[in-house]
C-alpha positions as CSV (number, residue, x, y, z in Angstrom):
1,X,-56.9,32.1,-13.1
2,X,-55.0,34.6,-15.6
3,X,-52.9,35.5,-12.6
4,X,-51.6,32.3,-12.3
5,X,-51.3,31.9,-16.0
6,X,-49.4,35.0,-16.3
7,X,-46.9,33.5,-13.1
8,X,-46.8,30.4,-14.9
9,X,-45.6,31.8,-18.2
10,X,-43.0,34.3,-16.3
11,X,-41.4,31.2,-14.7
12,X,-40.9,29.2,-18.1
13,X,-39.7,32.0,-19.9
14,X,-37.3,32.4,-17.6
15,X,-36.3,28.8,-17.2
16,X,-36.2,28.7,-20.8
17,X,-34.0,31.7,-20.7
18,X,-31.8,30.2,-18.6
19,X,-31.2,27.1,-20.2
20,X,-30.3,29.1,-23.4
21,X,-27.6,30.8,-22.3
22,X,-26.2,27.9,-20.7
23,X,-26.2,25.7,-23.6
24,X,-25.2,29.1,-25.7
25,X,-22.3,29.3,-23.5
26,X,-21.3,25.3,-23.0
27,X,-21.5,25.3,-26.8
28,X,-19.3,28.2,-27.6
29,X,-15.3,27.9,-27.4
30,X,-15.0,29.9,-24.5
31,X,-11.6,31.7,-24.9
32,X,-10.1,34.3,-22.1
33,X,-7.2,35.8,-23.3
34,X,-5.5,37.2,-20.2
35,X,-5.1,35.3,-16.5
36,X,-2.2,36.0,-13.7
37,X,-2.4,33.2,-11.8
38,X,1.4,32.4,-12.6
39,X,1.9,35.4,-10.8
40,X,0.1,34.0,-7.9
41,X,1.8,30.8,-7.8
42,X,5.3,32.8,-7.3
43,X,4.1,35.2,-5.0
44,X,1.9,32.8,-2.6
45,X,2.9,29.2,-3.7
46,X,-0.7,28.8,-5.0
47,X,-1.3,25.7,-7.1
48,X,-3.1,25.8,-10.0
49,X,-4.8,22.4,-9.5
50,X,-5.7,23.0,-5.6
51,X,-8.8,24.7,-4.5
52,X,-8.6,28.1,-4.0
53,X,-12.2,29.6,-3.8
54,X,-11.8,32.0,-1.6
55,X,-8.3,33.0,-2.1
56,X,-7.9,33.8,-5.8
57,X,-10.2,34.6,-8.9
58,X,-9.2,31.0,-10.8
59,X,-7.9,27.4,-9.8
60,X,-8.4,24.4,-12.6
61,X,-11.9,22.9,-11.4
62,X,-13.4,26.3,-11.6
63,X,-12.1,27.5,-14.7
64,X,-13.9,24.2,-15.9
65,X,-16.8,25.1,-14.0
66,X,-16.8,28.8,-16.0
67,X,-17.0,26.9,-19.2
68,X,-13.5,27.9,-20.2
69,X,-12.2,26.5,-22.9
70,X,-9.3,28.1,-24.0
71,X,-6.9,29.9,-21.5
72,X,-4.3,32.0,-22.6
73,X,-1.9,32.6,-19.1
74,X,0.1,36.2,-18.9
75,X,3.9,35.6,-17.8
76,X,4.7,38.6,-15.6
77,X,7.2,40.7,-13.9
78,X,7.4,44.6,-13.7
79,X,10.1,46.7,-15.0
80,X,12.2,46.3,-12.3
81,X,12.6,43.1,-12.6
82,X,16.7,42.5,-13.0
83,X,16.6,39.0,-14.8
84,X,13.1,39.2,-16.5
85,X,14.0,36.4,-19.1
86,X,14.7,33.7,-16.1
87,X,12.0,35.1,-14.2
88,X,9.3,34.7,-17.2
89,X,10.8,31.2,-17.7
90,X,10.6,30.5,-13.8
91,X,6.5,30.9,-14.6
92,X,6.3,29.2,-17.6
93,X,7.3,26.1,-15.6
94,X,4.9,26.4,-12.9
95,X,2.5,26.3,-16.0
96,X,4.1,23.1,-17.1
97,X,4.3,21.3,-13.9
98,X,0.8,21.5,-13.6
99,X,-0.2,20.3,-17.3
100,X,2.4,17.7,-16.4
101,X,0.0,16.3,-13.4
102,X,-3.3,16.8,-15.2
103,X,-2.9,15.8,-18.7
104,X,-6.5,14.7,-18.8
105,X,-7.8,17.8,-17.9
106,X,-5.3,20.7,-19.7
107,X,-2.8,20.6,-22.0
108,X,-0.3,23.3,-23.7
109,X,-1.7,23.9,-27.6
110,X,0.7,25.4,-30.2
111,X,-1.9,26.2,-32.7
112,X,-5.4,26.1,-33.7
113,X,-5.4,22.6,-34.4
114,X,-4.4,21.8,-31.4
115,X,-6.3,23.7,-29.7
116,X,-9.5,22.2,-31.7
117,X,-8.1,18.6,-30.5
118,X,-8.1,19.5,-27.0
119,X,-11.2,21.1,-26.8
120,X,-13.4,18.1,-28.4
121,X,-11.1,16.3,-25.9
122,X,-13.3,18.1,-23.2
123,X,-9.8,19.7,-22.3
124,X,-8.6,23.6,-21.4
125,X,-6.3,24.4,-23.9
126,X,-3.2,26.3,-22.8
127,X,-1.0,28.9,-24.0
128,X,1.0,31.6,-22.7
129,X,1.1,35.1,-23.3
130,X,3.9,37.5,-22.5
131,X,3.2,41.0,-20.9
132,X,6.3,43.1,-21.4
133,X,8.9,43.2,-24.3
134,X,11.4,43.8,-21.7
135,X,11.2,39.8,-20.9
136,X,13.3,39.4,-24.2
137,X,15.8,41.5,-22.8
138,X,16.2,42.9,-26.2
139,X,17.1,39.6,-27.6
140,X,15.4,38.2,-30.6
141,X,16.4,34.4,-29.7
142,X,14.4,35.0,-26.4
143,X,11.1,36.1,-28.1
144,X,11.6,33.1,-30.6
145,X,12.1,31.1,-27.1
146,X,8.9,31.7,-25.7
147,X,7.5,31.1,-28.8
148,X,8.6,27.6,-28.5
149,X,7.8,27.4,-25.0
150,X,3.8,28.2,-26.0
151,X,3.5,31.9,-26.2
152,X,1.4,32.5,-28.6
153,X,1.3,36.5,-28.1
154,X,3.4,39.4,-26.0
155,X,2.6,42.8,-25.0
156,X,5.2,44.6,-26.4
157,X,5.4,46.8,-23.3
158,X,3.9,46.6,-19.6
159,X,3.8,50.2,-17.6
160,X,7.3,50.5,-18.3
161,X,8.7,51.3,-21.4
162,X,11.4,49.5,-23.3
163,X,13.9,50.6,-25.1
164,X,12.6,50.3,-28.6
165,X,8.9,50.7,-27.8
166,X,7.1,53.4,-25.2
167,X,4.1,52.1,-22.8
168,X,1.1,54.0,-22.5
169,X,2.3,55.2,-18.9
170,X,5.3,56.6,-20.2
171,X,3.7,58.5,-23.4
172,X,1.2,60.1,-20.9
173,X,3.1,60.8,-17.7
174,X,7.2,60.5,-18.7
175,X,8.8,63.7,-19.6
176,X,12.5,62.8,-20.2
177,X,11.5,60.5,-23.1
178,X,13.8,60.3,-25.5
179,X,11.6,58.9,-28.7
180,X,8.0,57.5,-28.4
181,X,7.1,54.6,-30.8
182,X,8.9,51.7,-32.2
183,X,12.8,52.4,-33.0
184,X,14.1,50.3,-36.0
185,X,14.6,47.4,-33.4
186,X,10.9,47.6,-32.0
187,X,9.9,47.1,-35.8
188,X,12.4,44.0,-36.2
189,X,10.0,42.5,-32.9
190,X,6.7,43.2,-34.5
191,X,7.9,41.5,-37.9
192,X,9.6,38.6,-36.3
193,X,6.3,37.8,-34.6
194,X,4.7,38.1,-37.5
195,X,6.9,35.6,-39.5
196,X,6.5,33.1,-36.0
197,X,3.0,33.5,-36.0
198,X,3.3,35.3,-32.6
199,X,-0.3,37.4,-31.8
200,X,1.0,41.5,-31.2
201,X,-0.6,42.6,-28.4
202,X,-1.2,46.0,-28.0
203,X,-2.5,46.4,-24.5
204,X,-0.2,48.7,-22.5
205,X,1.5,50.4,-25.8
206,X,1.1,54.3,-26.3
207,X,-0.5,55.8,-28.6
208,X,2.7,56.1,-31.0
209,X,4.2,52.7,-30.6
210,X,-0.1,51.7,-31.4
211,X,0.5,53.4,-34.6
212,X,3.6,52.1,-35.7
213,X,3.0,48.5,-34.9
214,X,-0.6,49.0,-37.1
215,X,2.1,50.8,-39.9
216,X,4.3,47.8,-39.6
217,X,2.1,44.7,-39.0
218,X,1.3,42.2,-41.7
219,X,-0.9,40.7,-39.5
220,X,-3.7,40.7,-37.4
221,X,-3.3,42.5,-33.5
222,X,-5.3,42.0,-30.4
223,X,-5.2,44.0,-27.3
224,X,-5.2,41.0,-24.8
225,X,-7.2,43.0,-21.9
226,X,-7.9,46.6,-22.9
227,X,-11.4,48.7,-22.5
228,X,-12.8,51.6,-23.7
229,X,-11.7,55.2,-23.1
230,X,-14.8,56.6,-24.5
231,X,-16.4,55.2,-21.4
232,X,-13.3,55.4,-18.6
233,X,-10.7,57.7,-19.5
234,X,-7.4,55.6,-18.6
235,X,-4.1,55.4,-20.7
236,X,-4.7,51.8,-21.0
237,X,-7.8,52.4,-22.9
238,X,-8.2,52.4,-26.3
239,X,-10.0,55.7,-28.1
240,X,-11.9,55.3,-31.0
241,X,-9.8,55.5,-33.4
242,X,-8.0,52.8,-32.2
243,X,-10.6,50.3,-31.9
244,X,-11.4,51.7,-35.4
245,X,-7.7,51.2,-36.6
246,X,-7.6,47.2,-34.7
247,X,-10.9,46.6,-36.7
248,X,-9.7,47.6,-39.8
249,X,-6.9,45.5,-39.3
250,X,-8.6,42.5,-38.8
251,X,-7.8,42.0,-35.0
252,X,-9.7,42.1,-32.1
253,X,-10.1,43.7,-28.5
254,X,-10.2,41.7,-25.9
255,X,-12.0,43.2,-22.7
256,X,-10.6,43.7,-19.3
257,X,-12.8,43.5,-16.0
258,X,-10.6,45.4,-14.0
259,X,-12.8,47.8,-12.2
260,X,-10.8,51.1,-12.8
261,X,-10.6,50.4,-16.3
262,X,-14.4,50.6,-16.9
263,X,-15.5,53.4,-14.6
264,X,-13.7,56.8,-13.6
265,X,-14.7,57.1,-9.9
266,X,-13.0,53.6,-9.0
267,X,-9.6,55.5,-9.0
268,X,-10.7,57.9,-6.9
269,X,-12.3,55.4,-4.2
270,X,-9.0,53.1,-4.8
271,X,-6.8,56.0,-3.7
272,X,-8.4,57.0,-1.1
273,X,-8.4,53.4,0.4
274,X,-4.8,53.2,-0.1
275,X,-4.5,57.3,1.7
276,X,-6.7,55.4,5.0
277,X,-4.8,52.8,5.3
278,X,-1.1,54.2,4.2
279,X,1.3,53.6,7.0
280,X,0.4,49.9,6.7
281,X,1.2,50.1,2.9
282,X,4.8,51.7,3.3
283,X,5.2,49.0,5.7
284,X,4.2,46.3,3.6
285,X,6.7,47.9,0.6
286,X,9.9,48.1,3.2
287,X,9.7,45.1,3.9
288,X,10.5,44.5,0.2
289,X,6.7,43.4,-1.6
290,X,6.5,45.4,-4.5
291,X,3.5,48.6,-4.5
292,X,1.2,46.2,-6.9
293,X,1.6,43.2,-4.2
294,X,0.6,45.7,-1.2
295,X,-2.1,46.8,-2.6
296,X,-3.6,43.7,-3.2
297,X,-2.5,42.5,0.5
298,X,-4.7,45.1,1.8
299,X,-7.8,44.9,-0.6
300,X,-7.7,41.0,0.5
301,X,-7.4,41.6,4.2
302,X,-9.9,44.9,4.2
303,X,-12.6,43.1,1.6
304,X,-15.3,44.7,3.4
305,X,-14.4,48.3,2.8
306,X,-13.5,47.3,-0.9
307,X,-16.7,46.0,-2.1
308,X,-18.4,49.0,-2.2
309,X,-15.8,50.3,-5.0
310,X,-16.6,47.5,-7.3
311,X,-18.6,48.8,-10.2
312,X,-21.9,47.5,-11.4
313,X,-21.8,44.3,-13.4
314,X,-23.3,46.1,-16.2
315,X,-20.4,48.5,-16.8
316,X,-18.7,45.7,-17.9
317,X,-21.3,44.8,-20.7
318,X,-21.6,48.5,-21.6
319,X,-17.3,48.1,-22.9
320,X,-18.2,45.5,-24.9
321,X,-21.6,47.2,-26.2
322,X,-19.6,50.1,-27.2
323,X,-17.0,48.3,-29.0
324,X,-20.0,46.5,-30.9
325,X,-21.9,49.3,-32.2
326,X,-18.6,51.6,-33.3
327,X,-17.3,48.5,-35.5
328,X,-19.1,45.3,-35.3
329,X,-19.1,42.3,-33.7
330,X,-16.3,40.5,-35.1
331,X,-13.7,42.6,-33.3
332,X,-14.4,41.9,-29.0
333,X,-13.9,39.5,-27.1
334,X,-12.9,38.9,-23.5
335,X,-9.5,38.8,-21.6
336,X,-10.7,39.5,-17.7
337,X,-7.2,40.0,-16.2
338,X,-8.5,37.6,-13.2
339,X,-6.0,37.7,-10.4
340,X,-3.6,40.1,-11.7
341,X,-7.0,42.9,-10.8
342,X,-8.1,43.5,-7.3
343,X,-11.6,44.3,-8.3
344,X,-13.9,43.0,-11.0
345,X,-16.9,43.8,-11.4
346,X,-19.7,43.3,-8.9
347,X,-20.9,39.4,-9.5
348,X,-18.4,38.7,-11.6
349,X,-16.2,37.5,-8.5
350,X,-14.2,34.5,-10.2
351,X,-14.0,32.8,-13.1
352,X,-17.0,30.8,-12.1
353,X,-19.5,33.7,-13.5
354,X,-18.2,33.9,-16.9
355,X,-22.0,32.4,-18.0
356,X,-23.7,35.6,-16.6
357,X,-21.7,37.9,-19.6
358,X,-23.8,35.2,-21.8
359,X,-27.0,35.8,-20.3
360,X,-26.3,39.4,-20.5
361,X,-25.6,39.5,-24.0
362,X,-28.7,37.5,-24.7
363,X,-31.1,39.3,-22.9
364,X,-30.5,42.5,-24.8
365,X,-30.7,40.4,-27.9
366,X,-27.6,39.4,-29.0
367,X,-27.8,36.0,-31.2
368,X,-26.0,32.6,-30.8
369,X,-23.8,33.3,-33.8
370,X,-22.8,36.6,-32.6
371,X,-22.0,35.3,-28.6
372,X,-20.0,32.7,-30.2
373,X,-17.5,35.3,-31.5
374,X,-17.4,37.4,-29.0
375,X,-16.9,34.4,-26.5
376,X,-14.2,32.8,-28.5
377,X,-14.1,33.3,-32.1
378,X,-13.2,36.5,-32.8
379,X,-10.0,35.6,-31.1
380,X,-9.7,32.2,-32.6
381,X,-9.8,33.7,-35.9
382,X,-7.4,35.9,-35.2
383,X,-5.0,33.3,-34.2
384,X,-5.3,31.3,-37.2
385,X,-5.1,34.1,-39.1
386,X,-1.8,34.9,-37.8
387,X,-0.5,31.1,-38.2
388,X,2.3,30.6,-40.6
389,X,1.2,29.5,-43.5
């Protein structure tokens, strides 16, 4: 009899359990500060309102069905790019033509207020966010374009370096750099932004241009999909002092999924893939698809020998723990970098399992209050905070 009383109490407490975090998580604003679909759609022709499952990490319905909220879309190219500002414009309307044929279910926000609107309205509120300064092609009219157009942050550099800020990659690996940091132009950007109420995103910056945009900011930063170098020791990480130096300033880090960003062995397993399987990739690259897009071609066509160099779902959690206990809670959030990674986490295979972070979080005793900030409002304070006033 107590055996079946013990059985019976095990099953509510975790249907109770369960039930929590869904509610926790359908009540919070759900905010995810970094997607590449637009990418997708130029590369493949993907629709954002079309079902996908199967063929990318995010389509409309199951972004809805994650419980997002808030969706903040990266417009990319890479540095090679010879007309980035038409080419970021070329995705911004892909954006567009899809809000323009779904109005009832998500619509482009240009501040919190909107955003507030839409999300009562039981709609996914949109903005953009730029990855790469070279996409202004050194033109402050352009930044103040996007602005207009919805982007609501920019990375002020991708890989490549431009020429009045240095990228992480370059800082580390470039030897014929010239300066590193922001030039006297680079700071013009960061205040510009700042009087637009455009976020500064320092994902992707090196560790000079990090410290000059924190010397010259008057607002609050984010890093839109960064981790922690304490735990995986990439350029794209942050150290402590920076998440020390983004708390102090009032921003927030928002947490990238992306499998070799979170553990060190996944670089070693990725380049040995690419090793076994090279004369297909030099292929795929002469016949004009960039590296990035070659890999991914072979990680979607080999899945099988992939999944084993996914890391454990819990890796992901322990970024976020980390961030937590060095400076609190009110500086993480989440910005997964779905389809512009080629492995996330294990279980975390689309944007459909954004409740198991919840459950997560709860189960090692994190309170409503707090899983509301690091879900959503963290950033959302952020954003406000950076509004003009």
């Amino acid at each position: 009899m107590n055996i079946k009383i013990s059985i019976i109490s095990i099953l509510l407490a975790q249907q109770l359990m369960a039930q929590s975090y869904e509610k926790i998580h359908s009540d919070a604003i759900m905010v995810d500060t970094h997607n590449d679909f637009l990418s997708k759609t130029i590369d493949y022709g993907y629709l954002f309102d079309a079902d996908l499952k199967g063929k990318t990490h995010s389509d409309l319905a199951r972004l809805k069905q994650g419980g997002v909220d808030v969706q903040l879309f990266s417009v990319f190219c890479d540095g090679d790019k010879k007309e980035p500002y038409a080419f970021a414009n070329r995705q911004m309307d892909s954006l567009d033509a899809v809000l323009k044929r779904n109005p009832n279910k998500i619509v482009k926000v240009a501040n919190s207020s909107q955003l507030y609107k839409a999300v009562k309205q039981n709609k996914i509120a949109a903005m953009f966010g730029i990855e790469g300064g070279h996409m202004i092609e050194n033109d402050l009219d352009k930044l103040a374009y996007f602005y207009q157009r919805g982007a609501r942050y920019m990375t002020l550099t991708w890989n490549n370096s431009t020429p009045w800020a240095t990228s992480a990659y370059d800082e580390t690996f470039n030897k014929k750099l010239t300066h590193k940091g922001l030039t006297d132009f680079g700071k013009q950007v960061v205040q510009k932004m700042n009087e637009m109420g455009m976020l500064v995103d320092v994902s992707h910056v090196g560790v000079q241009t990090f410290d000059d945009v924190l010397q010259t900011t008057t607002k609050p930063v984010i890093a839109s999909h960064s981790s922690v170098y304490a735990l995986c020791q990439h350029q794209r990480n942050l150290n402590d002092e920076q998440i020390k130096a983004i708390a102090k300033n009032g921003g927030v880090i928002q947490v990238n999924f992306f499998s070799g960003f979170l553990d060190n062995n996944y670089m070693k397993g990725e380049e040995a893939f690419i090793e076994k399987h090279s004369a297909e990739n030099d292929s795929l690259i002469k016949t004009g698809m960039s590296a990035d897009l070659s890999v991914a071609f072979l990680f979607d066509k080999y899945k099988s020998e992939v999944q084993p160099l996914r890391v454990p779902f819990s890796v992901l959690i322990d970024n976020i723990e980390y961030i937590i206990k060095l400076v609190g809670v009110d500086y993480v959030g989440l910005g997964s970098d779905f389809d512009g990674i080629e492995s996330p986490p294990l279980q975390l295979d689309d944007v459909t399992k954004y409740p198991l972070i919840t459950k997560a979080l709860l189960e090692k005793g994190y309170s409503k209050q707090d899983l509301t900030k690091i879900l959503g409002g963290n950033f959302l304070r952020v954003l406000k905070a950076n509004e003009p006033k």
